[in-house]
C-alpha positions in Angstrom: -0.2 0.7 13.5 -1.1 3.3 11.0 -3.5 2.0 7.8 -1.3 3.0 5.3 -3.0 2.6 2.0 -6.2 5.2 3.0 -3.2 8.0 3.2 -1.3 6.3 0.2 -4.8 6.7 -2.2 -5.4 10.8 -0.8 -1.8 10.9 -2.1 -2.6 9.6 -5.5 -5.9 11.7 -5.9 -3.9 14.7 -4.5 -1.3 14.2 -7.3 -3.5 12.7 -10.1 -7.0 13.4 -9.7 -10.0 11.1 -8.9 -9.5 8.1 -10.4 -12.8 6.9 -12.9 -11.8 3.5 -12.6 -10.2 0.3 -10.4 -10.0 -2.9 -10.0 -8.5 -5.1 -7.7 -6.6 -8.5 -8.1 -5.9 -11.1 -5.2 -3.4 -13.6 -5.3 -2.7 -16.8 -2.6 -1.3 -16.1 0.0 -0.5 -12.1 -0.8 -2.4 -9.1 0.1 -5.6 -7.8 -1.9 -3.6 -5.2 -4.7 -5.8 -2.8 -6.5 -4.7 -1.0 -9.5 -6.3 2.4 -10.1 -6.6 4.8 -13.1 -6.4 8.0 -13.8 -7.9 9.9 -16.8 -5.4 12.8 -17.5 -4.0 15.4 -20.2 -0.6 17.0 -20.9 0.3 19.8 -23.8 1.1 16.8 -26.1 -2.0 14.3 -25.8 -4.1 12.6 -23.0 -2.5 10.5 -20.9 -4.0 7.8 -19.3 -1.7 6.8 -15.8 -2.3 3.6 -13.8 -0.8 3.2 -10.2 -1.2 0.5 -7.7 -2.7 0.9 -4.0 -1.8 -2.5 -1.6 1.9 -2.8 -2.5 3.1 -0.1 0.0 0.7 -1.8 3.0 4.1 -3.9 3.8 7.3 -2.9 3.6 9.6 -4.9 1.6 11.7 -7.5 3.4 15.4 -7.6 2.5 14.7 -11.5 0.7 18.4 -12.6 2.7 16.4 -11.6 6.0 15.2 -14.5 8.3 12.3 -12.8 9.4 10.5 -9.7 7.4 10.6 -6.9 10.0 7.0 -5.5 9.7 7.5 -2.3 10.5 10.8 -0.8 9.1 11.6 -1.1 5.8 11.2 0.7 2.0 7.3 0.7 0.7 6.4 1.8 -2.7 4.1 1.8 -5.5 4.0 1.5 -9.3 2.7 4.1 -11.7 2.5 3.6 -15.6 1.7 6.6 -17.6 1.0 5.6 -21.5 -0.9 7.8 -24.2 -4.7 7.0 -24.5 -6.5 5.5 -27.3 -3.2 4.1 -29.0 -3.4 0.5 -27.3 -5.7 -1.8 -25.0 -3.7 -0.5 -22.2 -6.2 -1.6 -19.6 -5.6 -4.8 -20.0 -2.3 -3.9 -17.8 -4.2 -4.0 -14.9 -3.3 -7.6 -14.3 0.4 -7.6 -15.3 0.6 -4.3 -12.8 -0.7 -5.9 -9.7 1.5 -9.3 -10.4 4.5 -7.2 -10.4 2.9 -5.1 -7.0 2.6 -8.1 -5.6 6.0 -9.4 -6.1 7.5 -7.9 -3.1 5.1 -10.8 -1.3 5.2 -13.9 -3.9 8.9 -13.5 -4.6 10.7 -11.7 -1.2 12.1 -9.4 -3.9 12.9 -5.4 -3.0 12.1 -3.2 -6.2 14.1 -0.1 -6.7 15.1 2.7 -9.0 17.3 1.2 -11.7 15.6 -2.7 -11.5 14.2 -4.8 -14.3 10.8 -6.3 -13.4 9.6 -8.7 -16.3 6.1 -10.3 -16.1 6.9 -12.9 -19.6 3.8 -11.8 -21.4 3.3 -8.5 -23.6 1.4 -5.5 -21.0 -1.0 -5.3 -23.3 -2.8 -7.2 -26.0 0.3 -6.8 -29.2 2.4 -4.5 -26.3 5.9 -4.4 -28.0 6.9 -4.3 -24.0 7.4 -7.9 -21.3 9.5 -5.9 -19.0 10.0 -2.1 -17.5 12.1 -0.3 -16.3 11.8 1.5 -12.5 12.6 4.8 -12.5 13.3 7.4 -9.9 10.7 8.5 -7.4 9.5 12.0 -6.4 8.4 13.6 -10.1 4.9 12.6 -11.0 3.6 12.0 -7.4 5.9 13.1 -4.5 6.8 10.5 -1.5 4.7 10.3 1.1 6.1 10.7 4.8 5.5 8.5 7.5 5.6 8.4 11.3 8.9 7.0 12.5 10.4 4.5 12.5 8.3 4.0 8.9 10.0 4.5 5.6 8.2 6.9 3.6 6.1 5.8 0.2 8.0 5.9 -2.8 5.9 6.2 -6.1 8.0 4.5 -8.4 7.0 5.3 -12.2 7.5 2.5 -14.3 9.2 2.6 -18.1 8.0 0.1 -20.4 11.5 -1.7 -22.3 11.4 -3.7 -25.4 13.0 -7.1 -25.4 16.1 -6.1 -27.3 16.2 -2.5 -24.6 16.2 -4.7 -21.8 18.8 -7.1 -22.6 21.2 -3.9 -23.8 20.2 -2.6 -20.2 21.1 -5.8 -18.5 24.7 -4.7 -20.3 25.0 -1.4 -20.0 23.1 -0.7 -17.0 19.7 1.3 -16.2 21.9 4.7 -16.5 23.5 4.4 -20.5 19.4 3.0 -21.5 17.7 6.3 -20.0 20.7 8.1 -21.5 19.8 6.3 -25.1 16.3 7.0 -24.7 16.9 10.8 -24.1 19.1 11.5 -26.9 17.1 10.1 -29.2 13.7 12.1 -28.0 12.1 8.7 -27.0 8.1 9.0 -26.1 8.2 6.4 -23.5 4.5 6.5 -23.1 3.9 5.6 -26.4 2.0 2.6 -25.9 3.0 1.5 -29.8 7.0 2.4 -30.2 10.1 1.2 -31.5 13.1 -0.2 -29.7 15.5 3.0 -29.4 19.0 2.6 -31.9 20.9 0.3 -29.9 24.2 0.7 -31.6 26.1 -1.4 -29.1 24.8 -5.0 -29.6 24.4 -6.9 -26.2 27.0 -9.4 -25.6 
């Protein structure tokens, strides 16, 4: 069996640098998950991104499955990009690996379009409990595997405020990324607003 997390951290540096800092988080019963980040800079600000590395090492078992199959099967990991120096956004190290790790703990697939809420703000006075998975393949491409291996998806992660992710849990993932578009939404500022949410959640 290939080691897949050496290949699944070249992939990270290749996209995002060298990372300047990690740290890694074990929980019982469930794989070692480090959470690694990355110092970088756009036209509009530094950005500081944090992905996991120990997430994609199994795939993720269908949770109606009687036995995990451990080969075949979709891997991914998580990546947060916020702006630098407008929150304690390392303190989402923790909250990061928990929800890496939930694949494990909870027998749960995670997927473009999925909720994943870990109760607690990310961040010391984070306006944000729960996020939002986006779509793979922009930030940091998927990473092919020998057959019969699904490839690793790198699945960016969009921070939702309390009132966002209950209109979501309406409306879908779709109308909320459509909301947050029209109204220029920053959704790596680490500080912002719920978006207008003119349709009230029933």
């Amino acid at each position: 069996m290939v080691d897949v997390l050496p290949l699944v951290e070249a992939r990270l540096n290749t996209a995002l640098g060298e990372p300047d800092a990690r740290a890694a988080v074990t929980f019982l019963g469930t794989d070692r998950i480090e959470v690694l980040r990355f110092q970088g800079s756009d036209p509009e600000g530094a950005v500081v991104r944090y992905a996991t590395l120990g997430m994609s090492a199994q795939p993720m078992a269908d949770p109606t499955a009687m036995l995990a199959d451990p080969v075949e099967g979709p891997r991914a990991e998580l990546v947060l990009s916020v702006r630098a120096g407008r929150a304690d956004t390392d303190k989402v190290l923790r909250p990061l690996a928990v929800l890496a790790a939930s694949p494990q703990v909870e027998g749960v697939v995670v997927a473009p379009g999925a909720s994943l809420d870990v109760g607690e703000p990310l961040w010391p006075g984070a306006p944000f409990t729960s996020v939002l998975v986006g779509e793979p393949g922009g930030l940091v491409e998927d990473l092919e595997l020998d057959d019969p291996m699904d490839p690793v998806r790198f699945l960016p992660l969009l921070p939702m405020t309390p009132n966002e992710a209950a209109w979501k849990r309406v409306h879908g993932a779709q109308a909320l990324q459509e909301r947050w578009l029209a109204n220029g939404t920053d959704l790596r500022d680490p500080a912002r607003g719920s978006v207008p949410l003119d349709t009230a959640p029933e």
